[in-house]
C-alpha positions as CSV (number, residue, x, y, z in Angstrom):
1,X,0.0,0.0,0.0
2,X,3.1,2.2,0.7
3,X,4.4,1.6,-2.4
4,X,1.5,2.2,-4.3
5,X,1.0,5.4,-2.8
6,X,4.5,6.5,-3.5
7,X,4.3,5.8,-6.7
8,X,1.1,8.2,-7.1
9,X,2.8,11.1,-4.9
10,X,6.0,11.1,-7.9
11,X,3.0,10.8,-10.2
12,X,1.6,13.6,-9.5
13,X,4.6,15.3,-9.1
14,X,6.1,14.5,-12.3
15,X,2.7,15.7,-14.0
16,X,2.8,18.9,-11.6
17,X,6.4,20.5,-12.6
18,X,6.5,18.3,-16.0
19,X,9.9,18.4,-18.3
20,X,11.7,21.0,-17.8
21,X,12.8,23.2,-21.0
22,X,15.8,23.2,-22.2
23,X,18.1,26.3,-22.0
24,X,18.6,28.5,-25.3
25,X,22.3,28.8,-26.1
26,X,23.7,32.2,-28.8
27,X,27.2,33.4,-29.4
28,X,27.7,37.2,-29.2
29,X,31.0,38.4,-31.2
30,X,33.5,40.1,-28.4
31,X,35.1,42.2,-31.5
32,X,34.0,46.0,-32.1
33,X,34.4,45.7,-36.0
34,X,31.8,43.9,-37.1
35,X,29.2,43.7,-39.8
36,X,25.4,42.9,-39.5
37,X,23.4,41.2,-42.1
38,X,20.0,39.8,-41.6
39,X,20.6,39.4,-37.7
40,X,23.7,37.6,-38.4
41,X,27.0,38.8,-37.6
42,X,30.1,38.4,-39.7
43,X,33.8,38.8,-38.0
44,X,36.5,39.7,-40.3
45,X,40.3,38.6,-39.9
46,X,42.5,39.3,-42.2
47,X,46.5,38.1,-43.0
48,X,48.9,38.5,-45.8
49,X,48.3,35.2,-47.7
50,X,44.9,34.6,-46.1
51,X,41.5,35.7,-45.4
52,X,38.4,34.2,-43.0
53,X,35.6,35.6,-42.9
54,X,33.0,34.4,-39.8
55,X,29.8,34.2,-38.7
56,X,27.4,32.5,-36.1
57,X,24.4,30.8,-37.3
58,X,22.7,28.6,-34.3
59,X,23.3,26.2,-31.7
60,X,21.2,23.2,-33.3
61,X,21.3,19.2,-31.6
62,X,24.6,19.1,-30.2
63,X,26.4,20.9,-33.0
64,X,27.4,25.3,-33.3
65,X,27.3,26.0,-36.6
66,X,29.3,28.7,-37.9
67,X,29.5,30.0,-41.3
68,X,32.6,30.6,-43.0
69,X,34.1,32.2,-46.1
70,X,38.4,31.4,-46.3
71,X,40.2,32.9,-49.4
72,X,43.5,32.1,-50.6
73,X,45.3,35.7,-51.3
74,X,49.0,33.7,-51.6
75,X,50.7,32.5,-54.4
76,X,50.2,28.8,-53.7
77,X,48.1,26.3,-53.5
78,X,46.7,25.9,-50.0
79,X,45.0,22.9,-48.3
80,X,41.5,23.6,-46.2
81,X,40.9,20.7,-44.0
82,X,38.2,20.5,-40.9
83,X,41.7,20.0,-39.1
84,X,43.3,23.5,-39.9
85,X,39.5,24.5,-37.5
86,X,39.9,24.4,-33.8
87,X,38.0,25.7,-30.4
88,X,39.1,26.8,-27.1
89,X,36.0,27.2,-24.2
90,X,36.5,28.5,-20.7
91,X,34.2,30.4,-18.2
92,X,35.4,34.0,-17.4
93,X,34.6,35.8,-14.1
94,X,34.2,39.3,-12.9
95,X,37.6,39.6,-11.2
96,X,39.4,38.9,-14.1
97,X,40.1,35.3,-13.6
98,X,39.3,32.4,-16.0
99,X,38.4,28.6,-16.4
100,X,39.6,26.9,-19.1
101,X,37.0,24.1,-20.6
102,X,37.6,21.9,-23.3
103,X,39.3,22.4,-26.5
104,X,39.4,20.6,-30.2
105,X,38.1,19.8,-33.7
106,X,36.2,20.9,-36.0
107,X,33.6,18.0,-36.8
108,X,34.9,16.3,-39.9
109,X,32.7,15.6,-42.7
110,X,34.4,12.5,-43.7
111,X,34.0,10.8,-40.6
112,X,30.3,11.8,-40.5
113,X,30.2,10.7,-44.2
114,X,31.1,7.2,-43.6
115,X,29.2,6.8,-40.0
116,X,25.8,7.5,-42.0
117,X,26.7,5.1,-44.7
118,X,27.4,2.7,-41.9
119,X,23.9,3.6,-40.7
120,X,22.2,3.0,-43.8
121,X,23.8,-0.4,-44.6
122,X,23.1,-1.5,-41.3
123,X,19.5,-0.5,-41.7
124,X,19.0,-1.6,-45.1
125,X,20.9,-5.4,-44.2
126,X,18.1,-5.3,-41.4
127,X,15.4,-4.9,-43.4
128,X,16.5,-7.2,-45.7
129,X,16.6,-9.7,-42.9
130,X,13.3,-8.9,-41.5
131,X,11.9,-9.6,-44.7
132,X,13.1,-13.1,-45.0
133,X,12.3,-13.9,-41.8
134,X,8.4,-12.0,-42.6
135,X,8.1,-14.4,-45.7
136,X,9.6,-17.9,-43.8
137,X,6.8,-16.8,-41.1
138,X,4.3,-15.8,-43.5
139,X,4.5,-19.3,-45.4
140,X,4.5,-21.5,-42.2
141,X,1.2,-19.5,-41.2
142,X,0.1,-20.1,-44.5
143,X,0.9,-24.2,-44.1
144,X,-1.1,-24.4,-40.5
145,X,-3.9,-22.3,-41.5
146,X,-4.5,-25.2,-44.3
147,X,-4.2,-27.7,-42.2
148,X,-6.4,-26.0,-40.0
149,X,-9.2,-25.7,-42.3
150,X,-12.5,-27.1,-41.7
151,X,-11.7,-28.4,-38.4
152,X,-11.4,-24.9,-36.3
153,X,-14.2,-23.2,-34.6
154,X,-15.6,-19.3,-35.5
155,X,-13.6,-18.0,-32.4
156,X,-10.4,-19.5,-33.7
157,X,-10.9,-18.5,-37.2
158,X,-11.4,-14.9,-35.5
159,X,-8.4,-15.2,-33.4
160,X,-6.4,-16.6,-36.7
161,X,-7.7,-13.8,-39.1
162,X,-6.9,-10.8,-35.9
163,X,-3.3,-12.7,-36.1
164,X,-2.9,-11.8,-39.2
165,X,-4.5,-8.5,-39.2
166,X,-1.8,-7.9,-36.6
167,X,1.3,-9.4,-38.4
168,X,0.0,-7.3,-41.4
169,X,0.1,-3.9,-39.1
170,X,3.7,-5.1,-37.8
171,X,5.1,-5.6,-41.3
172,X,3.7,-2.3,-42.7
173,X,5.0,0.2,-39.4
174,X,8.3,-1.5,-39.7
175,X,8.3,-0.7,-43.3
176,X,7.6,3.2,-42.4
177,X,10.0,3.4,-39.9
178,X,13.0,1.9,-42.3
179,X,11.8,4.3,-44.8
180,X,11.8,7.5,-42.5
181,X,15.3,6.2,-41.3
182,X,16.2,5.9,-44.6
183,X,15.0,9.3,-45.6
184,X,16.6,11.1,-42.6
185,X,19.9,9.4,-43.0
186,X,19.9,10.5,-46.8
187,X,19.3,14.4,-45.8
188,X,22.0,14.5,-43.3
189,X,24.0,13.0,-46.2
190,X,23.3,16.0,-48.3
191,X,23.5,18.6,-45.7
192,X,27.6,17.4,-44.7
193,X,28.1,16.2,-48.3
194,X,26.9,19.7,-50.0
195,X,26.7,22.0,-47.1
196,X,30.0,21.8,-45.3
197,X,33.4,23.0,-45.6
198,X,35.7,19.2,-46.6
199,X,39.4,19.4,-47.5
200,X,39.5,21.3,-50.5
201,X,43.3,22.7,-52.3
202,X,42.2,25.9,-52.5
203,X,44.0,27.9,-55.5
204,X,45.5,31.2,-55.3
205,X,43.0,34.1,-55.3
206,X,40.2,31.3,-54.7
207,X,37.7,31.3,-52.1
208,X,35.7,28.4,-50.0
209,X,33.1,29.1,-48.6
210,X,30.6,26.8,-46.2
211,X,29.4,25.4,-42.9
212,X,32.2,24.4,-40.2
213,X,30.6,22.5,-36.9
214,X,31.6,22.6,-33.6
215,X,30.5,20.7,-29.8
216,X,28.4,22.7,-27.7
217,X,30.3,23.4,-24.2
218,X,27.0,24.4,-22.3
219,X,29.0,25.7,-19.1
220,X,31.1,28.0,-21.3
221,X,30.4,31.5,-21.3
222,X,33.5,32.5,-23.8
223,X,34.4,30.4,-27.2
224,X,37.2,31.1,-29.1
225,X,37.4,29.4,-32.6
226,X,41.0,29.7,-34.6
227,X,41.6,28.6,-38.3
228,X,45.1,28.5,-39.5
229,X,45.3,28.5,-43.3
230,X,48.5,29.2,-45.4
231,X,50.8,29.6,-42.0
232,X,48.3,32.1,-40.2
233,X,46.4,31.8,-37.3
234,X,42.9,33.6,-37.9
235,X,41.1,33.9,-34.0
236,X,37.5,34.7,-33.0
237,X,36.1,35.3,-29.9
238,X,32.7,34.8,-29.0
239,X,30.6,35.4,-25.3
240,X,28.3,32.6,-24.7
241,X,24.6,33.6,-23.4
242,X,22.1,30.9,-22.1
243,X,18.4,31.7,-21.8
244,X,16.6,29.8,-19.8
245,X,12.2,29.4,-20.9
C-alpha cells in the first residue's frame, strides 16, 4: 500500500512540474568591428596570404554552426581541411580570472560521411533480414492455417484472421519506420556532403566558402574558434549567453 501510494505522490509530481525546457544557447561576437546582415554577424580577420571571414548561425542538436568564407590571397596552393579549425571554451569571471574548458576539432565531414553510410547499410541489411524472416513466417502461417481448415471453430478462425490483421500492421510500421530512417539518413548526407566545408586545395585568389561544426560546451560562457590557413592563425572570440524558458 506504501508503495502504491509512493508511486502516485512522484506521479503527480512529475505531471505537476512536468519536463523542464531546455536552455537556449547564442554566441555574441566580443570584437567592435563587425558587420550585420539579416541578424547575423560576420567577423573579419585578415593576413597576408589569407583571409576568414566568420559568422554564427545557431546552436542546433549538439552541434554550433558557424558560417565561413576562407580565401587564398597567396601565391600557392593551399589545403582547407576541418583539421586546420579548432576551439578553445573557458568560463570567465568578474575579477578577471578564468576557467579553461575543453578544446578541439572541427567535426569532420568525412568521418560523419562514412558513419551515416554505416547507418544506412546496417538499416538496409536489417530490413533485408526482417523480410526473409516475414516471408519464412508468413509461409509457415500459410501451411497451419491449411491444415487447419474445416476443423477450427468461428472463435479460432477470428483469433487466426486478428493474427494476421496484426502481423499485417507489424510488417507495414516496420516498413515506415525503415523508410523514414532511410529518408533522414539521406538528408543528413546531403547537408555534410553539400553543405560543409571538406578538405579542398584551395588555388591562389580562390575562395571556399561553407558550414564548419563545432561541440556545444554548455558551461562555457566565452568560445574562441582559430583557423590557420597558409601559416596564419585567424582567432575569434565569441561570449556565450544561455536563456533559460
Amino acid at each position: 500500500m506504501e508503495i502504491k501510494i509512493t508511486t502516485i505522490a512522484v506521479g503527480l509530481i512529475l505531471l505537476i512540474t512536468g519536463c523542464a525546457p531546455e536552455p537556449v544557447f547564442r554566441l555574441e561576437s566580443q570584437e567592435n568591428d563587425v558587420m550585420n546582415y539579416r541578424g547575423m554577424e560576420y567577423l573579419y580577420s585578415e593576413g597576408e596570404s589569407s583571409s576568414v571571414t566568420m559568422a554564427y548561425y545557431r546552436h542546433l542538436d549538439d552541434y554550433i554552426v558557424m558560417d565561413v568564407e576562407v580565401i587564398n590571397y597567396s601565391d600557392s596552393v593551399v589545403q582547407i581541411d576541418p583539421e586546420n579549425f579548432t576551439y578553445n571554451t573557458r568560463i570567465d569571471y568578474y575579477d578577471g580570472s578564468y576557467k579553461p574548458l575543453t578544446s578541439g576539432l572541427a567535426y569532420n565531414p568525412e568521418k560523419i560521411l562514412l558513419d551515416i553510410d554505416l547507418e544506412s547499410s546496417r538499416a538496409e541489411a536489417n530490413e533485408r533480414t526482417n523480410r526473409l524472416l516475414d516471408g519464412l513466417s508468413a509461409t509457415a502461417y500459410l501451411v497451419d492455417e491449411i491444415a487447419g481448415t474445416g476443423s477450427e471453430t468461428t472463435q479460432e478462425r477470428n483469433l487466426r484472421e486478428t493474427e494476421r490483421t496484426r502481423r499485417a500492421i507489424e510488417r507495414a510500421e516496420r516498413r515506415d519506420n525503415f523508410y523514414t530512417r532511410i529518408s533522414s539518413l539521406n538528408e543528413q548526407r546531403s547537408y555534410w556532403e553539400t553543405q560543409t566545408i571538406r578538405k579542398t586545395d584551395l588555388y591562389p585568389e580562390e575562395a571556399l566558402a561553407g558550414e564548419i561544426l563545432f561541440p556545444i560546451e554548455k558551461d562555457a560562457n566565452v568560445i574562441e574558434f582559430v583557423v590557420r590557413v597558409a601559416g596564419e592563425e585567424h582567432s575569434f572570440v565569441y561570449r556565450q549567453k544561455k536563456f533559460q524558458p
